[in-house]
Phi, psi and omega in degrees: 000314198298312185311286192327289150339275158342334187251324132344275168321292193284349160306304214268330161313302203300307160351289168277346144334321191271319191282326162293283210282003171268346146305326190283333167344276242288279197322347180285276235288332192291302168328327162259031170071351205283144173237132176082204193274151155314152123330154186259151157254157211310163162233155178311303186291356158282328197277314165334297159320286171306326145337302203268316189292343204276291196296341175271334172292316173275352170204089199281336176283330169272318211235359158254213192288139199248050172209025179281142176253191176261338169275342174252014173311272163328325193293292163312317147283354177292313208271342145314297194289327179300298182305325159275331175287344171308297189294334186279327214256352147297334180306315210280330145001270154319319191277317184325279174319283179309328142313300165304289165351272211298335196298351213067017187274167174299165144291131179208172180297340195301310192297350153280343191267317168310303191277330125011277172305319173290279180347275202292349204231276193301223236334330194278319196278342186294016172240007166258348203265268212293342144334306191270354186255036174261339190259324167311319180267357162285317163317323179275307223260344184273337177274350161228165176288306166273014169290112183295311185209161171284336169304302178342280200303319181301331179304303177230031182228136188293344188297319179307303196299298182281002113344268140019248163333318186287313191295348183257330172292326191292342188258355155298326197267300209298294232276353188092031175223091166262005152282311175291300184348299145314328158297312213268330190274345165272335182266000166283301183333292193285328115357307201231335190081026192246125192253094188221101174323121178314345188287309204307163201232125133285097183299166160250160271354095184244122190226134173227139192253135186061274168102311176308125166093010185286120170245153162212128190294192193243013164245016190278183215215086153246139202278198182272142197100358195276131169242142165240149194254167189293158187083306230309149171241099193259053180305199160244153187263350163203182174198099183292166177245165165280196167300309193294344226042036160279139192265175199263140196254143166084358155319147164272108176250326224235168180312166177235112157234136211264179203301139162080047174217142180254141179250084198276168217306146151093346178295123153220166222234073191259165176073177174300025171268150177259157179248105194278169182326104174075032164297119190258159157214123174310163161305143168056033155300130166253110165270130154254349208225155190285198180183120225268180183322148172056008185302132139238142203261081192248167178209088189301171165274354188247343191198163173226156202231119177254135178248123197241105190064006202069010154266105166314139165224125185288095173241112203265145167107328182289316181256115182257154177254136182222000000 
C-alpha cells in the first residue's frame, strides 16, 4: 500500500509539472505571435548524417568505404551523394516552412519547390568546393612539418575537417538557407573546437594549425594563403544599436585579411581593419587598427613594433597587451 502511494505521489508531482511546462509552452509561443504547434525545425542529428555522407562523397578513398574498388567507386559517390542530398533538401525544407512561419506566410507547397532549387544549386557547386578544399589541404600539408602526407591531414587534423565543413556551409548560406547552415557550422564547432560563421568569406589554401579556440566572425573577409594558428580571433570590436536600441544585424564589423598572411596562437583582431598583404601578427596580439602590407606585428611586454619594408616604427597606443 505505502509502494502505491509513492508511486501515486510521484505521478501526480509529474502531472503538475507537465502541466507548468505547457503554460509556460503556450505563452512563449503567444509572445512570438505564434498559434499551434511550430513547425518542425532542421534537425541536427540529420544534418550530421549529411555531413559524414557529403565529406565521403567528396573524398571517397579516404572518408568513404574502405572497400571501394575502380569499378565501384563512381557507384558509390552517386548513391551516397543521392542520398545525402535527398536529407539536405528536407532540412532546407524545413528552414523554408519556418521562415514562412516567423514571416506570417502560409507553409505552402512553394517551400519544396524552394528547397528544390537550393538543392540542385548546392549540388552544382559540389566539384568546385572540392577543387578548393584539394588547395586547402595542400596548403596544410606543405605548411607544417609534422605532416607526414595530405591523407594525415585530411584524416586527422580539425583544421581540416572545419574547413571542410565551413565550405558546404558557407555555399548553403550563400544559396539561402542560413539556418542549416548555421547548424552544420555549430556542429563543426562542436566536433573541432573551431567557430567559424558561414557568412565568413574564404580565399583558398586556407590553413588552419592546431585550431582550438579559433572564432572567425560572419562578416570577415580572408584572402589566399592565410594560415591561423590555434585561439586566433578575427571578431567585431563593437554593436552599434539602432533608435529603438536594437542592435543593428549584417553590418561589416569583422576583420579583412588579405592574401599571404599569417596569423599566430592567441591573436586577436576586432573591427572592420585589414590586415595587408603578407602580413605577420605575433602571438597574443590584441589589434584593433589596420595594418598595411608586409607589417609583423608583435607584442612585446614594454613596447610594440610594426615592421613595414624594413623600417621599424613605433606606434604607441595602437597594439595593447592584454
Amino acid at each position: 500500500m505505502q509502494e502505491n502511494n509513492q508511486k501515486n505521489t510521484s505521478r501526480c508531482d509529474l502531472d503538475a509539472i507537465v502541466s507548468e511546462l505547457r503554460l509556460l509552452r503556450n505563452k512563449s509561443l503567444q509572445r512570438r505571435q505564434r498559434e499551434g504547434r511550430p513547425t518542425k525545425l532542421p534537425s541536427r542529428k540529420a544534418l550530421i548524417d549529411v555531413l559524414e555522407k557529403l565529406s565521403a562523397a567528396l573524398f571517397p578513398n579516404r572518408l568513404g568505404s574502405g572497400e571501394l574498388t575502380d569499378e565501384s567507386i563512381d557507384y558509390f559517390v552517386g548513391h551516397t551523394l543521392d542520398a545525402a542530398l535527398r536529407s539536405l533538401c528536407e532540412q532546407v525544407r524545413r528552414e523554408c516552412c519556418f521562415k514562412a512561419e516567423q514571416n506570417g506566410s502560409v507553409v505552402s507547397e512553394c517551400n519544396n519547390q524552394q528547397a528544390d532549387s537550393i538543392k540542385r544549386d548546392f549540388a552544382a557547386q559540389l566539384p568546385a568546393i572540392r577543387a578548393l578544399l584539394d588547395e586547402d589541404l595542400m596548403s596544410a600539408y606543405e605548411g607544417d612539418p609534422a605532416a607526414a602526407s595530405p591523407d594525415e591531414v585530411l584524416v586527422c587534423y580539425p583544421g581540416m575537417t572545419a574547413v571542410i565543413y565551413h565550405r558546404i556551409a558557407h555555399a548553403l548560406h550563400s544559396l539561402g538557407a542560413p539556418l542549416v547552415a548555421r547548424m552544420i557550422a555549430d556542429i563543426s564547432h562542436s566536433v573541432t573546437g573551431i567557430d567559424i560563421h558561414p557568412g565568413a568569406r574564404i580565399g583558398p589554401s586556407f590553413f588552419i594549425d592546431h585550431g582550438t579556440g579559433v572564432v572567425i566572425g560572419e562578416t570577415a573577409i580572408i584572402g589566399r594563403h592565410v594560415r591561423l594558428y590555434q585561439a586566433v580571433t578575427l571578431g567585431a570590436k563593437r554593436f552599434p544599436k539602432d533608435a529603438d536600441g536594437t542592435l543593428v544585424k549584417g553590418n561589416d564589423r569583422h576583420p579583412i585579411v588579405e592574401d599571404d598572411v599569417v596569423i599566430y596562437a592567441g591573436a586577436t583582431i576586432l573591427g572592420r581593419v585589414t590586415i595587408g598583404q603578407g602580413a605577420t601578427i605575433g602571438g597574443n596580439v590584441w589589434l584593433t587598427h589596420s595594418v598595411p602590407p608586409g607589417s609583423i606585428i608583435t607584442q612585446p611586454q614594454a613596447h610594440s613594433e610594426a615592421l613595414s619594408g624594413g623600417a621599424a616604427t613605433q606606434q604607441e597606443g595602437v597594439y595593447n597587451s592584454h
